[in-house]
N, C-alpha and C positions, 0 to 999 in steps of 0.2 A: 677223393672218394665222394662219391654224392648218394647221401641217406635221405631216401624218402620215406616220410611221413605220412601214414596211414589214415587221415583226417575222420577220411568217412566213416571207420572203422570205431574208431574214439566218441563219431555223435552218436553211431546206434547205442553203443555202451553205456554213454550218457544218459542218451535218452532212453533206455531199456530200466536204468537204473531209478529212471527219475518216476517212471509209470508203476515201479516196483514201491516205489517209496508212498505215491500216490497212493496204491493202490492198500498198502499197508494203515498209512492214516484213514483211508476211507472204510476201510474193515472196525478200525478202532475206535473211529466218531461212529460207525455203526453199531458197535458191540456199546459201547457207552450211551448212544440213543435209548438201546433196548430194554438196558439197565436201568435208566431212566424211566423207561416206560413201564417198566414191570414195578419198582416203585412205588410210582404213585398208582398203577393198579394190583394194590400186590396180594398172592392169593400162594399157597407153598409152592405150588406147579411151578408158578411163573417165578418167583423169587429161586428157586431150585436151576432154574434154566439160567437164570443170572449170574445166578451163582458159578456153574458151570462154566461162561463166561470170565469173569471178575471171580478170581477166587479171593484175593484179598481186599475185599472190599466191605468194609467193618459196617456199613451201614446194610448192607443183605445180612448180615449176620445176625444183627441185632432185629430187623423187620422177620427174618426168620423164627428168631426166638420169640417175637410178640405171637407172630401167624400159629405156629405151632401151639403154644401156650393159652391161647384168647380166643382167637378167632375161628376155631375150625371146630366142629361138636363129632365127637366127643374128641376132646385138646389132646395131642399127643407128648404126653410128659417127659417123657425122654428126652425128644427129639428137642422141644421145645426147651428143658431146662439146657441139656448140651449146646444150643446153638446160643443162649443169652450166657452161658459162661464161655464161649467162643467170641463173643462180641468184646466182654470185660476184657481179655487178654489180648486181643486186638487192639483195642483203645483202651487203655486201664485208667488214663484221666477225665473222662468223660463221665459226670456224674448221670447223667440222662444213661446209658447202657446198664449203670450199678442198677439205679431205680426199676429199671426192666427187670434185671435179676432178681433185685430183692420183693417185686412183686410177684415174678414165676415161682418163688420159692414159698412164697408166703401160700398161693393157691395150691401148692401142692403138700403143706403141711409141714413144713420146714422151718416152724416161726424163728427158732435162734438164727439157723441160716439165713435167713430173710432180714435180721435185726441187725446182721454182721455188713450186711451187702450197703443196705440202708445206710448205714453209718458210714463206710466208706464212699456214698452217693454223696452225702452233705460234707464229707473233707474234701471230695473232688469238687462240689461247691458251693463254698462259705457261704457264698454273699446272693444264692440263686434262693428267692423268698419262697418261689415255686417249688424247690426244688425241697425244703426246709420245712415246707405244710407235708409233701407229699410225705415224706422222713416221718415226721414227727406222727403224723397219724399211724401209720407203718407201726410204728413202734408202740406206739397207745394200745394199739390192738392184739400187739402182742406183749404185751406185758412187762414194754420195757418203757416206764414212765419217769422215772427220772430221766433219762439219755431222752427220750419226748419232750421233756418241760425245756432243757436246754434248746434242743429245735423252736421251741414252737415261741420260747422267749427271743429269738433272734427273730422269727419270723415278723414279730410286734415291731422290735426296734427296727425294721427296714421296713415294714408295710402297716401301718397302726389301721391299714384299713382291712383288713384281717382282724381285727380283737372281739368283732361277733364271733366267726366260727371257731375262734380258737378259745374264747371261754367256752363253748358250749363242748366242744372237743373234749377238755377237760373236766367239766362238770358229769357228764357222761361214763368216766372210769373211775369217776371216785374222788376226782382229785380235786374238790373245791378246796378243802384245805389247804392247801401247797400251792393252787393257783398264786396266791399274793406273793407271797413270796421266793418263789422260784421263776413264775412266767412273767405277771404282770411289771412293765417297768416300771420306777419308782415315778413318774413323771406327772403334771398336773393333766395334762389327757387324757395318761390311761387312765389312773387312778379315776376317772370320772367317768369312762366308757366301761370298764369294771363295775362302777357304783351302780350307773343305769340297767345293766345287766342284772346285779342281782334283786336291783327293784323289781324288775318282771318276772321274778321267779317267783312259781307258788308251792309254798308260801318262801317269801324270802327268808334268807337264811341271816335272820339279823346279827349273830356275833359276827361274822363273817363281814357285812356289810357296814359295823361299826369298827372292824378296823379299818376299812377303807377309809372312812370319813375322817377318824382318826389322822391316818400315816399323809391325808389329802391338805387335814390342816396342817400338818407337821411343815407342809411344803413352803417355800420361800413365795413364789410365784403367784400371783392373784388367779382366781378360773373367776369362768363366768357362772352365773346364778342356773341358768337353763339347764344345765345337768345333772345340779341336786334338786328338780323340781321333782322327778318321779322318785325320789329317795323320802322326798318329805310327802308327798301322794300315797305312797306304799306304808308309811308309818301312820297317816291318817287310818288309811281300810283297815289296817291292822289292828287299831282300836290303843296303838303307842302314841295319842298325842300328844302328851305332855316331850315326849321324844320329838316329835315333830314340829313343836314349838320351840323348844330349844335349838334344832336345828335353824330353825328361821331365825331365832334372833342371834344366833352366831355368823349367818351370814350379813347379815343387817352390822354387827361389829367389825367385821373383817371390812368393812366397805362395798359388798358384794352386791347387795342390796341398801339402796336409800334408806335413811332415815325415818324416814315415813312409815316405812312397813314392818318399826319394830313393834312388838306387840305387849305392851305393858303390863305389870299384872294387875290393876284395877278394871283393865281392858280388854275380853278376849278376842275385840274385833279389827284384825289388821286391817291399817290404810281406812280406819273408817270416816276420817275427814277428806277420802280423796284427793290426798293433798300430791299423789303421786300417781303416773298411768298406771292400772290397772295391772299385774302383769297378765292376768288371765288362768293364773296356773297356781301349786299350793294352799298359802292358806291367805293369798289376796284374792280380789273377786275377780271373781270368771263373766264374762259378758258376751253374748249369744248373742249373733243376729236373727232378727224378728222380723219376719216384713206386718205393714204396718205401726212400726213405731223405728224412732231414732235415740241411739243413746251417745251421750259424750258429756266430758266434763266440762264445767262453764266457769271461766274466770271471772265472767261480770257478775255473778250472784252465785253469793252462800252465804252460811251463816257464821261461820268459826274459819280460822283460815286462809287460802287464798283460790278455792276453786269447792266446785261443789259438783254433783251428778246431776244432770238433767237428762230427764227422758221427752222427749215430744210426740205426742197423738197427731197427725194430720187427717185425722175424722174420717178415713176413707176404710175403715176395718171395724168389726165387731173383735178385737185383738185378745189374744190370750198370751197373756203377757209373765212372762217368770224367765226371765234373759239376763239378770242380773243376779247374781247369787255369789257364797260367801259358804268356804266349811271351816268351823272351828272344834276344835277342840274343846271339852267339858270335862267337867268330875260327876261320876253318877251320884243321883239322890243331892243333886246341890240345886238353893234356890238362885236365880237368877232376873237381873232386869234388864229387857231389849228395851232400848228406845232409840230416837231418831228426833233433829229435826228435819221436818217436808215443809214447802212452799206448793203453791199453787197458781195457776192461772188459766181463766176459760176452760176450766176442765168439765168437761161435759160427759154424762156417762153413766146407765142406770146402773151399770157395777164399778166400785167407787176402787183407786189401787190405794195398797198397801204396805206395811212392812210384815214379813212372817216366819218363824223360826218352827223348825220340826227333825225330830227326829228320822233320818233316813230309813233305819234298821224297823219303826215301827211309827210309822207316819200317823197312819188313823188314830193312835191313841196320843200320840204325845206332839202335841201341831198349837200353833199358838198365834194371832195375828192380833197386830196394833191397830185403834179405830183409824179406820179409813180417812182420806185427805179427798177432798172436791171442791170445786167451782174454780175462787180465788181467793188466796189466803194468805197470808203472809208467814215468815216462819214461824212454826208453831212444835213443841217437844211432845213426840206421839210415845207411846210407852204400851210394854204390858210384861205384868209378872207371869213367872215359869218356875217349873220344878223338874229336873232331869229324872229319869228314870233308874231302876237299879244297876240298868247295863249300858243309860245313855253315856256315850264316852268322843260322841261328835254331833255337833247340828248342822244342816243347812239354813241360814239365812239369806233371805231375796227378797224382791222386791215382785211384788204379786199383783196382778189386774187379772180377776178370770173371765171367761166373755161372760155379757149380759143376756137376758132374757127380752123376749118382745121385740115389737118390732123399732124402737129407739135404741137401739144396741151398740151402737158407732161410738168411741171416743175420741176425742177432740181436746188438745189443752196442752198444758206442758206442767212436768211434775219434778221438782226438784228435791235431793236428798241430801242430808247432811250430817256430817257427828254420829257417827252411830256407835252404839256401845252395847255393850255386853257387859254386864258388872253382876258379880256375886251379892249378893244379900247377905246383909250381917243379920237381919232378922225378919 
């Protein structure tokens, strides 16, 4: 018996089957193009048509609950919260869908609802720091600040560059107190990004700021000087400087700062042998650029020591010179002696410089300058007595040239400074 085989019959079928199957992918990259397109342009209409499309497709679900909820005036709450709890149950470990939720709910008055959602946003992601700010403030605002401090402590330990807005977060509902110890980590860092914080605060909140400095010394760890600068700056304005001394010479003990810069108590002027750089900041001197003059310390000449201040005139300015300066700390109604020694040479100049101590808080009345240094002179100890005021509780000390009168006004020379002291009077 001979069976023939239908060949041709078999390739239409084939190939019918295969334009069918074509034709079915090309429907579905198209139906997912669209999806796509609506997307990234998504408006309810077009996501609704997607949807239509893609019924299970948890990312319309969730751009729906945003659209509905946010984006469209006036927000359709319904629809909006039903479509973000449609997302959650879609995808229930995606903390990104919870956070939609727990914000739809929050806007529509739901706070516990919105603090439940939230909470399970940050279990679906530990370690998402983004994810852990959003939470944590969620929760602040509604009144859930313990379950916040826990967020917002995680937040520090995976991104320490978060610690501005998350003290400020907290300082906001109340919760400086608990800040320390609930959010901020125990670490030399924080503890010093903390500190700097509540130095800017007005007025700071000094017990608060004394335990930092505290739990900061407690630490094993060395920090650097530069972060308790605004700590000992804020205890100055504050009019705490016997507080701001002590902090300086704690750090001077710790090793934090040089030797140099401890501040004696026969002496209330730190680094006044310049025996160390300037730092610029606290209660060493601050040094200003000036045009018309140069300032640096000079190894080859001083008088006590191994280095001394030189400032140099190159005669081309009528110069108004107060670029050097110094705040210290005082006891009010206390007598006192500035002096210094100053060197000279070629100094030319109808307004002659000087050393000068004044009160900030009331300058005109409580100002006090040492006789002036000119030509060329060898070192010589300038001096002048003083008596602080009822309320003086800090001076500025600096080194003073004001401009001249007339027309020889230019100064010309170079002036060196040295030993400078601040000592109380016993009578």
């Amino acid at each position: 018996m001979i069976v023939r085989l239908n060949v041709s019959g078999h390739r239409r079928a084939a190939a019918a089957a295969a334009v069918a199957a074509a034709a079915l992918l090309a429907a579905a990259i198209g139906r997912q193009a669209y999806v796509g397109w609506c997307l990234a342009r998504p408006t309810p209409a077009r996501l609704e048509k997607a949807r239509a499309l893609d019924p299970r497709n948890c990312q319309l679900l969730y751009r729906l609950g945003l659209a509905y909820s946010f984006e469209i005036n006036p927000p359709d709450e319904a629809r909006g919260r039903q479509y973000a709890q449609q997302a959650v149950s879609c995808r229930p470990a995606s903390g990104e869908y919870w956070m939609a939720l727990a914000e739809t709910l929050e806007a529509q008055g739901a706070g516990r609802d919105a603090v439940a959602a939230a909470e399970r946003a940050t279990a679906a992601d530990p370690h998402n720091v983004h994810r852990l700010w959003e939470a944590g403030n969620l929760l602040l605002r509604n009144g859930a600040a313990a379950e916040a401090f826990a967020d917002l402590r995680r937040v520090l330990e995976g991104a320490p560059e978060y610690a501005e807005p998350v003290f400020s977060a907290g300082w906001k509902v109340g919760g400086g107190g608990a800040l320390l110890d609930r959010v901020v980590p125990d670490t030399a860092a924080m503890n010093l990004a903390y500190l700097q914080f509540l130095s800017r605060r007005s007025p700071p909140p000094w017990p608060e700021a004394a335990r930092v400095w505290n739990r900061l010394l407690a630490r094993p760890e060395r920090f650097p000087a530069a972060p308790v600068l605004p700590y000992v700056d804020a205890l100055l304005e504050a009019g705490r400087g016997q507080e701001a001394a002590g902090t300086w010479n704690r750090l001077v003990e710790l090793g934090v700062l040089p030797r140099a810069e401890f501040r004696p108590p026969d002496n209330a002027v730190v680094n006044g042998g310049f025996e160390a750089p300037p730092l610029g900041d606290g209660l060493d001197w601050r040094i200003a650029p000036v045009a018309g003059a140069s300032v640096a310390l000079d190894a080859a000449t001083h008088h006590g020591g191994a280095s001394s201040l030189a400032v140099r005139f190159p005669g081309l300015a009528n110069v108004d010179f107060a670029a050097v300066s110094e705040r210290i700390p005082v006891t009010p109604g206390c007598r006192y002696t500035l002096s210094a020694f100053m060197k000279s040479r070629g100094l030319t100049t109808g307004s002659r410089p000087r050393l000068e101590a004044f009160d900030p808080q009331d300058p005109g009345r409580y100002h006090w300058q040492t006789p002036p240094v000119a030509g060329t002179a060898e070192w010589s100890r300038y001096e002048v007595g003083l008596e602080t005021g009822p309320t003086t509780r800090q001076l500025i000390i600096r080194l003073r040239r004001a401009p001249a009168l007339g027309s020889q006004n230019r100064i010309e020379g170079t002036w060196w400074v040295d030993d400078v002291r601040l000592e109380p009077r016993t009578r």
